[in-house]
C-alpha positions as YAML, in Angstrom:
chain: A
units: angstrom
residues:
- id: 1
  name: UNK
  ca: [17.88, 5.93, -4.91]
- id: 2
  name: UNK
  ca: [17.35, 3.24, -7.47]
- id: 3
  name: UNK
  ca: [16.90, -0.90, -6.98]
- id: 4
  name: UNK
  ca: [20.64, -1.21, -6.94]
- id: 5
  name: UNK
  ca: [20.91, 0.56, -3.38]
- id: 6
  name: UNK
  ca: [17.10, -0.44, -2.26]
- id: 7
  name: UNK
  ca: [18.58, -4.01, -1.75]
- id: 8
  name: UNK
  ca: [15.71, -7.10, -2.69]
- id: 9
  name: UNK
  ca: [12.74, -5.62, -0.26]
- id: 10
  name: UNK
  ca: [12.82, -1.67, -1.81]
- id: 11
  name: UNK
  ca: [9.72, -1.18, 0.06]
- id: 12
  name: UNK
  ca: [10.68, -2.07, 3.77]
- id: 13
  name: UNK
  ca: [13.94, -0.38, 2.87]
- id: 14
  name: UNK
  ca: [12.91, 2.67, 1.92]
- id: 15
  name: UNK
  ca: [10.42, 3.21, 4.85]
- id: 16
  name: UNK
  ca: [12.87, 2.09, 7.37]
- id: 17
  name: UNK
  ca: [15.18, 4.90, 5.82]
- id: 18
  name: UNK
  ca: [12.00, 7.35, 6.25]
- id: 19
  name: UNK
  ca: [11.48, 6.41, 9.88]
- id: 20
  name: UNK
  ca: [15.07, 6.62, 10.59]
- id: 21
  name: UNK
  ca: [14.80, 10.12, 9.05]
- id: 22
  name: UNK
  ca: [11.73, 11.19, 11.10]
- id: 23
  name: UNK
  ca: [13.26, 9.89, 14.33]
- id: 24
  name: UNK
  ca: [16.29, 11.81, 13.67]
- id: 25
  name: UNK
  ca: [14.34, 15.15, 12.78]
- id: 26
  name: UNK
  ca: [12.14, 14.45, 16.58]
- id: 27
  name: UNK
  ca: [15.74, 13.93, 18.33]
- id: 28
  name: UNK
  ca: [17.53, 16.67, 16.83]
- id: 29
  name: UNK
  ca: [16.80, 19.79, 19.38]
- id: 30
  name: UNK
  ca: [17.65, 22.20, 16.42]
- id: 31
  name: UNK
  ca: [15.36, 24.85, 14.88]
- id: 32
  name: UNK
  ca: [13.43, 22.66, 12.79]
- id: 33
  name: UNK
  ca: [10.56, 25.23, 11.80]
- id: 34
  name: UNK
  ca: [9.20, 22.92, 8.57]
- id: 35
  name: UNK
  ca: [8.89, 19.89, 10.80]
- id: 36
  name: UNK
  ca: [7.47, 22.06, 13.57]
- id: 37
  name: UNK
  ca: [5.04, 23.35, 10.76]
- id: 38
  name: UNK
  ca: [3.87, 19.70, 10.06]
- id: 39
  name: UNK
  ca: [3.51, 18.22, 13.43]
- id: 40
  name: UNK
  ca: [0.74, 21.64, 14.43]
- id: 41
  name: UNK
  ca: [-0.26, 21.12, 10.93]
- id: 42
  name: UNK
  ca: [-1.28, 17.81, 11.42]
- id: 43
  name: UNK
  ca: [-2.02, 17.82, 15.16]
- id: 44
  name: UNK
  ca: [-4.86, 20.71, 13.94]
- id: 45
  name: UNK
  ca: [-5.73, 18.27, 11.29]
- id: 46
  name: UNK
  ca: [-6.54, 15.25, 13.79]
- id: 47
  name: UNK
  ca: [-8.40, 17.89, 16.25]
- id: 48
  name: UNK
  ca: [-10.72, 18.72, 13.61]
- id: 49
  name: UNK
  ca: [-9.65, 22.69, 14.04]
- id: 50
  name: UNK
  ca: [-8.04, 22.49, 10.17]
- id: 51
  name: UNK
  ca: [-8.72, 21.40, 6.81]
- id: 52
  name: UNK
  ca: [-6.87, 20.57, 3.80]
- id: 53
  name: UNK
  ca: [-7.95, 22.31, 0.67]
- id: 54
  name: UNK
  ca: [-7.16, 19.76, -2.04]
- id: 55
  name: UNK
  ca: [-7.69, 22.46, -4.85]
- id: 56
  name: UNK
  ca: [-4.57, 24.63, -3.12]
- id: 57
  name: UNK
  ca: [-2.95, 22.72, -1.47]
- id: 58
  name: UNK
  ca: [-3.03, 24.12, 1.99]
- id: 59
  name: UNK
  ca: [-3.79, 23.38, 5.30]
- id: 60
  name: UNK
  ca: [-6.25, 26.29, 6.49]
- id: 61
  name: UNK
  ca: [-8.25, 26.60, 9.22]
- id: 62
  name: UNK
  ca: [-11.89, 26.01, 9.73]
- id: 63
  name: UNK
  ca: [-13.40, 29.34, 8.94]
- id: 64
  name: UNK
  ca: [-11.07, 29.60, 5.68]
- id: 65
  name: UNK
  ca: [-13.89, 26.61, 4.36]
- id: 66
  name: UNK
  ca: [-16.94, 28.28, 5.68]
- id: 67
  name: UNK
  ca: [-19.01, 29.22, 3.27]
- id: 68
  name: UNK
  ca: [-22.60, 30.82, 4.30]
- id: 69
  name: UNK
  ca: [-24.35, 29.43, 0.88]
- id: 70
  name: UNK
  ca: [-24.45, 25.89, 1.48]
- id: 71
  name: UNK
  ca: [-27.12, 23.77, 3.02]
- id: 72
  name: UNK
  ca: [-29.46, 26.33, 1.29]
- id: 73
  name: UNK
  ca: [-28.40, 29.08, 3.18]
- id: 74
  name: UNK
  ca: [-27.56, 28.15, 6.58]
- id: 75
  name: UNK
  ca: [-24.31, 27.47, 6.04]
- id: 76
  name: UNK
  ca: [-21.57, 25.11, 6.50]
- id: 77
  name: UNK
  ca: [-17.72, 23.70, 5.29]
- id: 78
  name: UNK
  ca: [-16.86, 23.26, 2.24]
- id: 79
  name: UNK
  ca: [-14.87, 20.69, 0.51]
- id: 80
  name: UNK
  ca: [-12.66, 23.64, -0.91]
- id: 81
  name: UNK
  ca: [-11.55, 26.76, 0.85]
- id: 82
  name: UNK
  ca: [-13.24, 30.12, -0.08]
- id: 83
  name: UNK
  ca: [-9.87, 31.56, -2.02]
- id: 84
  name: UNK
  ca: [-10.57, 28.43, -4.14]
- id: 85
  name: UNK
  ca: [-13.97, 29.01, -4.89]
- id: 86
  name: UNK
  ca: [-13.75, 32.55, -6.23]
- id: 87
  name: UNK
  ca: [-11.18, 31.29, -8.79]
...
């Protein structure tokens, strides 16, 4: 895409395109195992029963980011998952 197809409003036109994609992905009854991943990905995210380890990348859950050092010693989650810290 470039400003040529995006019209005079790029902006509105490319996130109409995006919702028109996402809409299509949610209609399609296909296997659609990367979009599935996303939606529980980001349902756990909202529930509070995942985090996102910015250093990764990933979406882990909870106990990936517990780490029994902090608040001097009684423990607690971490900004980074544990992988990430021994790195």
């Amino acid at each position: 895409m470039n400003r040529f197809n995006l019209g005079k409003e790029p902006v509105s036109t490319l996130s109409e395109r995006l919702y028109q994609l996402i809409d299509a992905a949610k209609n399609d009854k296909t296997n659609h195992s990367v979009v599935d991943k996303i939606q529980k990905d980001a349902q756990a995210l909202a529930d509070g029963q995942k985090k996102f380890c910015k250093k990764c990348g990933e979406t882990k859950t909870l106990k990936a980011f517990y780490d029994k050092s902090l608040k001097g010693g009684k423990g607690g989650y971490g900004r980074y998952c544990l992988a990430c810290k021994r790195t």
